[in-house]
C-alpha positions as CSV (number, residue, x, y, z in Angstrom):
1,X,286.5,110.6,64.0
2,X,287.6,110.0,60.7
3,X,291.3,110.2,60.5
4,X,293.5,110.4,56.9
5,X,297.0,109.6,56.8
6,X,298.3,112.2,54.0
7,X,301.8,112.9,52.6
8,X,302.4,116.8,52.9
9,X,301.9,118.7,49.6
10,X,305.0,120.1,47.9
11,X,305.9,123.9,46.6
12,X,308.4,121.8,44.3
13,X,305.3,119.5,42.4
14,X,305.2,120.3,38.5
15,X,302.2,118.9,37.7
16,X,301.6,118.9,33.9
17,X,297.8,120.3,35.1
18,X,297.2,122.9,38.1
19,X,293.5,123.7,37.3
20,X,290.6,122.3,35.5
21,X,291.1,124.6,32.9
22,X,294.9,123.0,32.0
23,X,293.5,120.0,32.8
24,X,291.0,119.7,29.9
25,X,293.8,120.9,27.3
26,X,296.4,118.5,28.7
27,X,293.1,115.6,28.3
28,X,292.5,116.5,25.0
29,X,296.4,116.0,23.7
30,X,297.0,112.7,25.7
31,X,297.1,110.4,23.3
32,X,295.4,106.6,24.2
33,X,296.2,104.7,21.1
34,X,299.6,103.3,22.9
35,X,297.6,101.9,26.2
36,X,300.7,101.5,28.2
37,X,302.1,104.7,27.4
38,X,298.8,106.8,28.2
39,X,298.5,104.4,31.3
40,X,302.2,105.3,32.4
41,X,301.6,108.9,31.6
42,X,298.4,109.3,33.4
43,X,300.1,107.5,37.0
44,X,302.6,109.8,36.9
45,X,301.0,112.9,36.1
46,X,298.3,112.1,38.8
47,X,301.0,111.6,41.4
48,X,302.9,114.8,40.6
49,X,299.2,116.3,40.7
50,X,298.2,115.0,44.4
51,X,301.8,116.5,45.6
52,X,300.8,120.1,44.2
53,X,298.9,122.3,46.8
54,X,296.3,123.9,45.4
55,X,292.6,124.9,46.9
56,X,290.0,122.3,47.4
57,X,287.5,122.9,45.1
58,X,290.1,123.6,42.3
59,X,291.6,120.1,43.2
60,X,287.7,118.8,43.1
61,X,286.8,120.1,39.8
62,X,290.1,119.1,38.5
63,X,289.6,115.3,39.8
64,X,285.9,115.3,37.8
65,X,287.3,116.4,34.8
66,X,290.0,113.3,35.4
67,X,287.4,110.0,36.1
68,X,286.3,109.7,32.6
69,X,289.6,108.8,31.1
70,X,291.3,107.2,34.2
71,X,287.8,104.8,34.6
72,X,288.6,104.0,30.3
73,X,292.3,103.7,30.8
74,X,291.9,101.6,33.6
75,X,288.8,99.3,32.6
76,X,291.3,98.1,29.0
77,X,294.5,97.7,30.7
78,X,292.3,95.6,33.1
79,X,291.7,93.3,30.5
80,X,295.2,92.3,30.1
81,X,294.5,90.3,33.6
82,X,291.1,88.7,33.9
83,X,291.2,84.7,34.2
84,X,295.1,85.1,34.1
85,X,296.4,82.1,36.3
86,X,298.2,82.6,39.8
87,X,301.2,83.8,40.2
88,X,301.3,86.6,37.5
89,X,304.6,86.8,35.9
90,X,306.7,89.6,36.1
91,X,305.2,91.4,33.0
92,X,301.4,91.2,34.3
93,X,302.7,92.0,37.9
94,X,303.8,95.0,37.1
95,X,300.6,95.8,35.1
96,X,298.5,94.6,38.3
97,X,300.9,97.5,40.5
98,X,300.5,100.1,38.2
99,X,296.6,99.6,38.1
100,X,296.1,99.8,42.0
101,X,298.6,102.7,42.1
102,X,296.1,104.9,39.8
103,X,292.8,103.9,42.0
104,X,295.0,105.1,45.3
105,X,296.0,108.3,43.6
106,X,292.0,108.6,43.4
107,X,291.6,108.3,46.8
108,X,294.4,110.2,47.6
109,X,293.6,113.4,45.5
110,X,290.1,113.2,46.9
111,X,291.0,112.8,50.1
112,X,292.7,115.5,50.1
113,X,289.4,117.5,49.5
114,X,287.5,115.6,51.9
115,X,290.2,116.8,54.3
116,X,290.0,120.5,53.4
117,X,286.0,119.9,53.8
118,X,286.6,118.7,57.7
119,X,288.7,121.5,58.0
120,X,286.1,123.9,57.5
121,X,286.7,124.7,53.7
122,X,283.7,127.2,53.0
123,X,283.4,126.2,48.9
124,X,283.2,122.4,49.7
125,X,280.5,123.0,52.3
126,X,278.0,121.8,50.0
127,X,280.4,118.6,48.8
128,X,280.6,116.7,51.9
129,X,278.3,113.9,50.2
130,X,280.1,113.8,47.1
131,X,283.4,113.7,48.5
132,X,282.1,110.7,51.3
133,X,280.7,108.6,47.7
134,X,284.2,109.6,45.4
135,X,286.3,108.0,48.5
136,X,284.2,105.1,49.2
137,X,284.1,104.5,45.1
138,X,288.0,104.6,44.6
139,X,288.9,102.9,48.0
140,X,286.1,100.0,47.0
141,X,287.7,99.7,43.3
142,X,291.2,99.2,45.2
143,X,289.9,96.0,47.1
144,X,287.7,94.6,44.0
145,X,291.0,95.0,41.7
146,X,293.1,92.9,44.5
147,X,289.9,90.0,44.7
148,X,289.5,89.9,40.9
149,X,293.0,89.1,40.3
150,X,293.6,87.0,43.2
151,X,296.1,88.8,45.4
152,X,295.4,89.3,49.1
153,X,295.8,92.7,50.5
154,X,296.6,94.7,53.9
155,X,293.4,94.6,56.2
156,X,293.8,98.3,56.6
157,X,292.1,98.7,52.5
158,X,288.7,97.0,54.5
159,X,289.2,99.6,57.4
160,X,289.4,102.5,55.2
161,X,286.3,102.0,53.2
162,X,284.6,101.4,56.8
163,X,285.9,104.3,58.2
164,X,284.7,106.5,54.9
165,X,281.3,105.3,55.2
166,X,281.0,105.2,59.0
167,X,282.0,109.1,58.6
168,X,279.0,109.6,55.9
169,X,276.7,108.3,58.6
170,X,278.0,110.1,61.2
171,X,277.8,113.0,59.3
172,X,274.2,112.1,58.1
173,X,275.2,112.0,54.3
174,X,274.8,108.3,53.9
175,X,271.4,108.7,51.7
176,X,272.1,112.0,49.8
177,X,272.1,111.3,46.1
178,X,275.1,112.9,44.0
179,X,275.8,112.9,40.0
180,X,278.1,109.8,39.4
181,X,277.8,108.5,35.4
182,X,280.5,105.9,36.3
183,X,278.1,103.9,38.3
184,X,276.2,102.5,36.2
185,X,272.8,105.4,37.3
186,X,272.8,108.9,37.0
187,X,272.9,109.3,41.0
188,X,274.5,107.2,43.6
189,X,275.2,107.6,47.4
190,X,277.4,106.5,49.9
191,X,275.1,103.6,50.9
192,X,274.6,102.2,47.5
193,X,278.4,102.5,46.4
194,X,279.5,101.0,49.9
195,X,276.6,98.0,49.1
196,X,277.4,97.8,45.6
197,X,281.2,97.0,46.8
198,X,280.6,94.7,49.4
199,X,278.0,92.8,47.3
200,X,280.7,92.8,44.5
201,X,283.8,91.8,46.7
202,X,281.4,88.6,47.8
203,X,280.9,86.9,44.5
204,X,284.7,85.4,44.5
205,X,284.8,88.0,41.9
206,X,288.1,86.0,40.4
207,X,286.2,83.0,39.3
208,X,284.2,85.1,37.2
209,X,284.5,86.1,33.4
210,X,285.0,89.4,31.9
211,X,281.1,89.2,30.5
212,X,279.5,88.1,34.2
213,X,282.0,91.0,35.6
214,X,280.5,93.4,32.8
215,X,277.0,92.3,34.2
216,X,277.6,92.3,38.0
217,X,278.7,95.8,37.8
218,X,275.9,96.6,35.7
219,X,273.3,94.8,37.8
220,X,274.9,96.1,41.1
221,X,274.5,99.4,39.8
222,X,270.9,99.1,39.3
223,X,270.0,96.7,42.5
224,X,271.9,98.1,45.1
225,X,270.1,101.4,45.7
226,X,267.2,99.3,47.1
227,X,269.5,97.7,49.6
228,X,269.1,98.4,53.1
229,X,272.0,98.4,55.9
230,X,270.7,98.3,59.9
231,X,271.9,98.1,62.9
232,X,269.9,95.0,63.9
233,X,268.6,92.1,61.8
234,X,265.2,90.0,62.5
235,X,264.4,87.4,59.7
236,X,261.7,84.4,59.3
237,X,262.2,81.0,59.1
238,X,262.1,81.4,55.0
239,X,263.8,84.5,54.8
240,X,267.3,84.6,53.4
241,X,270.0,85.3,55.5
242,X,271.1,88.9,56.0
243,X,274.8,89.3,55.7
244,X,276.8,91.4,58.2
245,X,280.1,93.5,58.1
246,X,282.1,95.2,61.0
247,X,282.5,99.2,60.4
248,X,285.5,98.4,63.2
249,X,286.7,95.5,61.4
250,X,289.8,94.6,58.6
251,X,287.1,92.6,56.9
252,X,284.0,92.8,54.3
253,X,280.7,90.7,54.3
254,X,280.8,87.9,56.0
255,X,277.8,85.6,57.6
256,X,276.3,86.8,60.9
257,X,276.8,84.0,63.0
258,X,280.5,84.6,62.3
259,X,280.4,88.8,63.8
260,X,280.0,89.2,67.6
261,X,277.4,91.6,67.9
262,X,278.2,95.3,68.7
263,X,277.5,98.7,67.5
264,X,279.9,98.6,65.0
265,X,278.2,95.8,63.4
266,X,275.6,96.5,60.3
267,X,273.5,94.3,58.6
268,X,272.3,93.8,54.8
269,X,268.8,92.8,54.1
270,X,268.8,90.6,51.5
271,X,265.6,89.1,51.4
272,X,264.5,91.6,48.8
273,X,267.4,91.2,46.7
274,X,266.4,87.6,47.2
275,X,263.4,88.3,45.8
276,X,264.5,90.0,43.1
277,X,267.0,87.6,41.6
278,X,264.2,84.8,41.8
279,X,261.4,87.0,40.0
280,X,263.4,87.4,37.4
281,X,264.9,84.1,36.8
282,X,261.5,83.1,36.7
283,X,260.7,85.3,34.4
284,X,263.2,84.7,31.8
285,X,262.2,80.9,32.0
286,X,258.5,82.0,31.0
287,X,260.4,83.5,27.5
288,X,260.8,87.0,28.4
289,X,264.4,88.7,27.2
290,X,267.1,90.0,29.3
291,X,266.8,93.5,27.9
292,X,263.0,93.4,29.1
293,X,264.2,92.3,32.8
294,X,267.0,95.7,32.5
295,X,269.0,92.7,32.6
296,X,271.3,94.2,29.3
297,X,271.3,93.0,25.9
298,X,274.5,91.6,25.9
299,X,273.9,88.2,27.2
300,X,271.7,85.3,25.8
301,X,268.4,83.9,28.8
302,X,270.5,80.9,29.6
303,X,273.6,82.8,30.8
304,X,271.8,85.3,32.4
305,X,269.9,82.6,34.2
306,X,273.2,80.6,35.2
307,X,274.3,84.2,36.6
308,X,271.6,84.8,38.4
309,X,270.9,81.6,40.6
310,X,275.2,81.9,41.4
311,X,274.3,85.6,42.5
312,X,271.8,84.0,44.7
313,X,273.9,81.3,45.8
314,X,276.6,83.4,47.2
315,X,274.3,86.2,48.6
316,X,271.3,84.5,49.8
317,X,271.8,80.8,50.5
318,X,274.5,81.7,53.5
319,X,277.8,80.2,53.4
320,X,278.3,79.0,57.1
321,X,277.3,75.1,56.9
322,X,279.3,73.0,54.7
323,X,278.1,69.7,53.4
324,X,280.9,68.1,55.2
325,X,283.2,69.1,58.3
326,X,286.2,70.5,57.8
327,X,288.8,69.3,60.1
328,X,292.3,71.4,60.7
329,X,295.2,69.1,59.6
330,X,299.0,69.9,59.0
331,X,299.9,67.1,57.2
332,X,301.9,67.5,53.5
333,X,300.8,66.7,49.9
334,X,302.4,66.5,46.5
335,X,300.7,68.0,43.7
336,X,301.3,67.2,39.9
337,X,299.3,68.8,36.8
338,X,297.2,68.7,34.3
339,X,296.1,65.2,32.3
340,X,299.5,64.2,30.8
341,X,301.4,65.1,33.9
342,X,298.9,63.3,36.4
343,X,298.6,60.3,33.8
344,X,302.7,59.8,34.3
345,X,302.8,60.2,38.5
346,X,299.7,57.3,38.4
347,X,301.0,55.0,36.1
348,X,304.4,56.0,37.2
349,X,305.7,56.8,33.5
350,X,305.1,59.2,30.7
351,X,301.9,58.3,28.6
352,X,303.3,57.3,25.1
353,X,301.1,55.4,22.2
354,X,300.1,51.9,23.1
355,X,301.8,49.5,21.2
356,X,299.7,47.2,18.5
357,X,300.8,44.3,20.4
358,X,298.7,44.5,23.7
359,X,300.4,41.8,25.9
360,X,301.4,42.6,29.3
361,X,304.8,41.3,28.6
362,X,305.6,42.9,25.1
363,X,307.6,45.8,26.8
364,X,309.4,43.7,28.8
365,X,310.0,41.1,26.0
366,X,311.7,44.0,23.6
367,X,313.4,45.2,26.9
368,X,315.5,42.0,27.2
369,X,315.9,41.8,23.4
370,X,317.6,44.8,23.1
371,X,319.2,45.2,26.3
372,X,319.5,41.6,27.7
373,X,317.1,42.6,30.9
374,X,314.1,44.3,31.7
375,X,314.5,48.0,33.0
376,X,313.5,49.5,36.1
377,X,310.2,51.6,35.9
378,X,310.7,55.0,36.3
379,X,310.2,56.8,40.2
380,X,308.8,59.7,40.6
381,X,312.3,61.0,41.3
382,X,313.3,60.1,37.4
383,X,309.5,61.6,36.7
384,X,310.4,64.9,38.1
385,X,313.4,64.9,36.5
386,X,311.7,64.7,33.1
387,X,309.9,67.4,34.0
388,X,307.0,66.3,35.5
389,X,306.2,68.6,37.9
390,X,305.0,66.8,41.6
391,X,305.2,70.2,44.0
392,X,304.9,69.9,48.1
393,X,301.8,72.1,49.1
394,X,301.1,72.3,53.7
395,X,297.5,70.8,53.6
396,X,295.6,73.0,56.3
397,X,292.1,71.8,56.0
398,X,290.3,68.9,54.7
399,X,286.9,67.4,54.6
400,X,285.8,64.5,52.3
401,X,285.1,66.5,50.2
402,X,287.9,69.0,49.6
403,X,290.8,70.7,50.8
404,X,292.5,74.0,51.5
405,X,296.2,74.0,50.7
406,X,299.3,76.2,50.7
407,X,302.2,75.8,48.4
408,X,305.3,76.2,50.4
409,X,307.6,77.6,48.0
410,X,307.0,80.6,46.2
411,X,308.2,79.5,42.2
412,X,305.7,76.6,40.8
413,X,303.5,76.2,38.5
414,X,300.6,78.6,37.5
415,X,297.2,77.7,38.6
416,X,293.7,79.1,37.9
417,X,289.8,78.1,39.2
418,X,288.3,74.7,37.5
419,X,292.4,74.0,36.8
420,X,292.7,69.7,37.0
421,X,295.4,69.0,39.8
422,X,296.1,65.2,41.8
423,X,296.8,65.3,45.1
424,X,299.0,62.5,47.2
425,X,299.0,62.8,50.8
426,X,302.2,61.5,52.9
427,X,300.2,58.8,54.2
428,X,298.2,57.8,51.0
429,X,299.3,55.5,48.2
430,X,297.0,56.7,45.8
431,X,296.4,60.3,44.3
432,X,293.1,62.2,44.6
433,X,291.7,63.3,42.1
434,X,291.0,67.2,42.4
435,X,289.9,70.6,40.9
436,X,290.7,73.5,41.7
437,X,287.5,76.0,43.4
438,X,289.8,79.2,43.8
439,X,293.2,80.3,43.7
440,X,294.7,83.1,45.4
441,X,298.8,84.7,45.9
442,X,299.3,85.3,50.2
443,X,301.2,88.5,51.1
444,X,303.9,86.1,51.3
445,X,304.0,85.7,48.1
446,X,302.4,81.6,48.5
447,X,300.0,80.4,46.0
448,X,296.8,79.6,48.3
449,X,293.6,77.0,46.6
450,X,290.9,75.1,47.6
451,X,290.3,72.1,45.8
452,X,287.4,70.1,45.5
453,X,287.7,66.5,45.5
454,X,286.1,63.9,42.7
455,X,284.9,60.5,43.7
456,X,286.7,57.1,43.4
457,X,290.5,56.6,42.5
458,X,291.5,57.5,38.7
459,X,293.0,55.1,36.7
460,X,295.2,56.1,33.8
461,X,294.1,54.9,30.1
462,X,294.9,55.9,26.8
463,X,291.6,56.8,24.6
464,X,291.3,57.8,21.0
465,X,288.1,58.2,19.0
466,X,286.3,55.7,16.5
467,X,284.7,56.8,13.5
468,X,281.5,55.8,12.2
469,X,282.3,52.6,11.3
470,X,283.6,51.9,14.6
471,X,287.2,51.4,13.8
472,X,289.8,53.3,16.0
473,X,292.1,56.0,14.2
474,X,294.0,58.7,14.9
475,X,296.2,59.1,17.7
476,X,295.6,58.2,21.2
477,X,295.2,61.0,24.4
478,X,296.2,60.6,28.1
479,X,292.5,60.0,29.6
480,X,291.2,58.9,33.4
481,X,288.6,56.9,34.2
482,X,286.6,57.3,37.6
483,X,285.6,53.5,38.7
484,X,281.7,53.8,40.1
485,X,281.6,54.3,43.9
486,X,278.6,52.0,44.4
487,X,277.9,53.1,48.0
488,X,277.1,56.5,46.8
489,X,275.5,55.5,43.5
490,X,277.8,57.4,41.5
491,X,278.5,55.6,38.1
492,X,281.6,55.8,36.3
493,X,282.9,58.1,34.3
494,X,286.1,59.2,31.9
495,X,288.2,62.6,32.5
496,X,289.2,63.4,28.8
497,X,291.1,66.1,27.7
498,X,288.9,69.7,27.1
499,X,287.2,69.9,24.0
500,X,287.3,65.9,23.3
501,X,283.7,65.3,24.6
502,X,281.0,64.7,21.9
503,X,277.6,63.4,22.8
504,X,277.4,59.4,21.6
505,X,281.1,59.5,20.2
506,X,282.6,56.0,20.5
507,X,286.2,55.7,21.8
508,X,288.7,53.4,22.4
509,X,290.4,53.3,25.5
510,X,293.5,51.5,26.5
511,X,294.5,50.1,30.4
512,X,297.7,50.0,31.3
513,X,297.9,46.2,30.9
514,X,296.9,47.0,27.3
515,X,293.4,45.6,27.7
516,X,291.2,47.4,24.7
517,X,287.8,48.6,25.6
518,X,285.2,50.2,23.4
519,X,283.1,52.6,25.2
520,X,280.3,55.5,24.3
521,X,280.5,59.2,25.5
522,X,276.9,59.6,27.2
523,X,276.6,63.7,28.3
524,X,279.2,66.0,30.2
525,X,279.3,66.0,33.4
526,X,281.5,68.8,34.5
527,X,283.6,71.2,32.2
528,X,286.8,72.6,33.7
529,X,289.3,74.7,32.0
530,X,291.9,71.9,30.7
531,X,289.5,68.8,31.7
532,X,286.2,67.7,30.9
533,X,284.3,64.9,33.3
534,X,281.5,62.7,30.9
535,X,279.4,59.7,31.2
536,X,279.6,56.7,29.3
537,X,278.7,53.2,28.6
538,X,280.3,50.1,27.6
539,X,279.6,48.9,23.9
């Protein structure tokens, strides 16, 4: 039985609202041109509105008249937080609390009804469908907002939006279509808005971008209808995967083999949505437009394509095997930065312009001419000091290929997906090489990644471009290079700062014992958000 923990209502409440009718004055006079105002107004008008006792369907058609302008407020101050990097500051914080705090008073206020419709309300007798989808929508937007900006959340979010939906099927209201223009269709149900969210909670929705968010929902809207959710699961040999979720559990989808059968357990079909996303990339290879796919017209074929085949990789392509075994570990790391920082902790100083005379000893010559000996080089103590930042992360599983770590202290730097980082274990003398997959704040508080590792051991140089007549000029960057790892037939290649890349530039790079090499940019290899991997040959 479907149980809902509720705060009492209160005689004392002065809502500025207490019936539709006030409600759609008191709408048309808020003003939205300040967003933070209006979005500060609304929260606390819709709290002081959930603590006023009122009947059920008055509280109902009050909350319809409401989702219009809560779903606008809410989608721009959204904005202010997509592809912001891990930990918010305090500012953007408090914009992430105030967002979740209007999709609970959502739940809460129609909660409320659904309560007074298990209590035996006679007006809402008709509702019970409606009020089952208006839960499962609010309590699902709740989880997405928490996944999209990378903050974990209580278990008991999952279990709710379970519960609500294992209540519509107990009630047999699952399937019954109800008006919902915020969804993307005309009509929804319980089914497709409990899909659509799963679906959408399973993309790693923070890695995305506000445009493939835009389309997700859009697409969700449109595909999830046809999805099916059993009770058992048969597949053939070429058949996607189905993916499984727990009604009992404090989890969403997750891969069958990882859910112990039981009657609590559904299953999602995805072989036709399988289909689906393959038809149509196919299609829009063979020239025809996303607007003739219902794909929207606000994204070019090549994008939409690049969507669609990631859609497919995280729905249909499972997610259990790994390319390499993971292996638990608790050894320590330390983590530095970003090109200029990483450049310093490898060649154990801060990059500077190379000097016109190359030799290996022209430092320490002007060393002993000025000061009579030849100094120390800088530790990574005296590196740190200069504000290089090297941070101690708990390392808790590793493969070749990667690595999931933990930062153990909560202040550090700010860190988002396809972010450049080095990593040095405790028992390593060189750094790795890493980027970062995903990024996520713990309860705690801890900033949690995975990191993918890159080949081969980087070796600082200093680059700077030639111009047409191949001479060197302008300043020189802090640069990588990746030495070819033979074994695996991976050739070498440079990590250059983002947005340096051009296709057949000629650069000059520097080593650190001031040998000069002249090299050609070939085609990029991977682009990350301050780094860009290219090929290249030697001229």
């Amino acid at each position: 039985m479907l149980t809902l923990p509720l705060d009492p209502t209160d005689d004392r409440a002065d809502p500025a609202f207490k019936n539709a009718g006030s409600c759609a004055l008191w709408l048309g006079q808020l003003q939205l041109t300040n967003l933070h105002l209006a979005h500060s107004v609304l929260r606390t008008q819709l709290n002081e509105f959930n603590r006023y006792p009122m009947s059920g369907l008055e509280r109902l058609n009050t909350l319809e008249l409401l989702r219009d302008t809560v779903s606008s407020v809410q989608a721009d101050y959204a904005k202010k937080l997509i592809a912001k990097k891990l930990p918010l500051n305090e500012d953007e914080h408090i914009i992430f609390v105030a967002i979740i705090e209007i999709w609970q008073s959502m739940v809460t206020g129609y909660q409320r009804c659904l309560h007074a419709y298990m209590a035996g309300d006679r007006p809402l007798a008709s509702s019970g469908a409606l009020l089952c989808q208006r839960c499962l929508q609010y309590s699902g937007l709740q989880i997405f907002e928490h996944l999209r900006t990378g903050y974990e959340f209580d278990g008991k979010l999952w279990h709710q939006l379970h519960a609500l939906y294992a209540f519509s099927e107990e009630k047999g209201l699952q399937l019954k279509e109800v008006s919902d223009g915020l969804s993307g269709s005309k009509q929804s149900s319980c089914l497709a808005i409990y899909t659509k969210t799963l679906l959408a909670c399973y993309t790693r929705p923070a890695e995305l971008t506000r445009t493939q968010l835009q389309l997700l929902d859009r697409w969700l809207a449109l595909w999830s209808p046809t999805v099916t959710l059993e009770h058992r699961h048969t597949m053939s040999k070429d058949d996607a995967p189905p993916l499984a979720v727990d009604l009992d559990s404090m989890q969403g989808l997750q891969p069958p083999q990882q859910v112990s059968p039981a009657e609590s357990v559904r299953y999602l079909a995805m072989q036709p949505l399988s289909k689906l996303l393959r038809v149509k990339v196919i299609l829009l290879q063979q020239g025809q437009l996303p607007k003739q796919l219902e794909l929207g017209s606000g994204c070019n074929s090549t994008d939409c394509i690049e969507f669609l085949n990631y859609l497919h990789q995280c729905w249909c392509e499972g997610r259990g095997a790994r390319l390499a075994e993971r292996r638990s570990t608790n050894r320590q790391a330390q983590v530095c930065y970003g090109l200029n920082d990483i450049y310093a902790h490898i060649a154990n100083k801060p990059f500077a312009q190379p000097s016109k005379e190359t030799g290996v000893n022209t430092v320490g010559r002007r060393q002993l001419e000025t000061f009579g000996r030849v100094l120390p080089k800088p530790d990574r103590s005296s590196l740190t000091e200069m504000d290089f930042a090297l941070e101690t992360w708990q390392i808790e599983d590793e493969s070749i290929l990667g690595a999931r770590l933990l930062r153990e202290k909560l202040a550090g730097t700010r860190l988002g997906p396809n972010q450049i980082i080095a990593v040095l274990h405790t028992d390593a003398n060189a750094y790795m090489l890493s980027t970062v997959r995903w990024v996520h704040v713990t309860q705690t508080g801890q900033l949690h990644a995975g990191v993918r590792y890159m080949p081969s051991v980087p070796q600082p140089i200093a680059m700077r471009s030639c111009e047409a007549d191949k001479k060197a000029s302008g300043k020189y960057v802090a640069a990588l290079i990746l030495p070819a790892v033979p074994a695996l037939k991976i050739p070498a290649s440079l990590i250059v700062p983002r947005d340096c890349f051009q296709a057949d530039r000629v650069v000059e790079i520097v080593n650190l014992d001031g040998e000069k090499e002249e090299v050609q940019m070939g085609f990029s290899v991977e682009k990350g958000l301050d780094y860009e991997r290219v090929s290249f040959t030697p001229l």
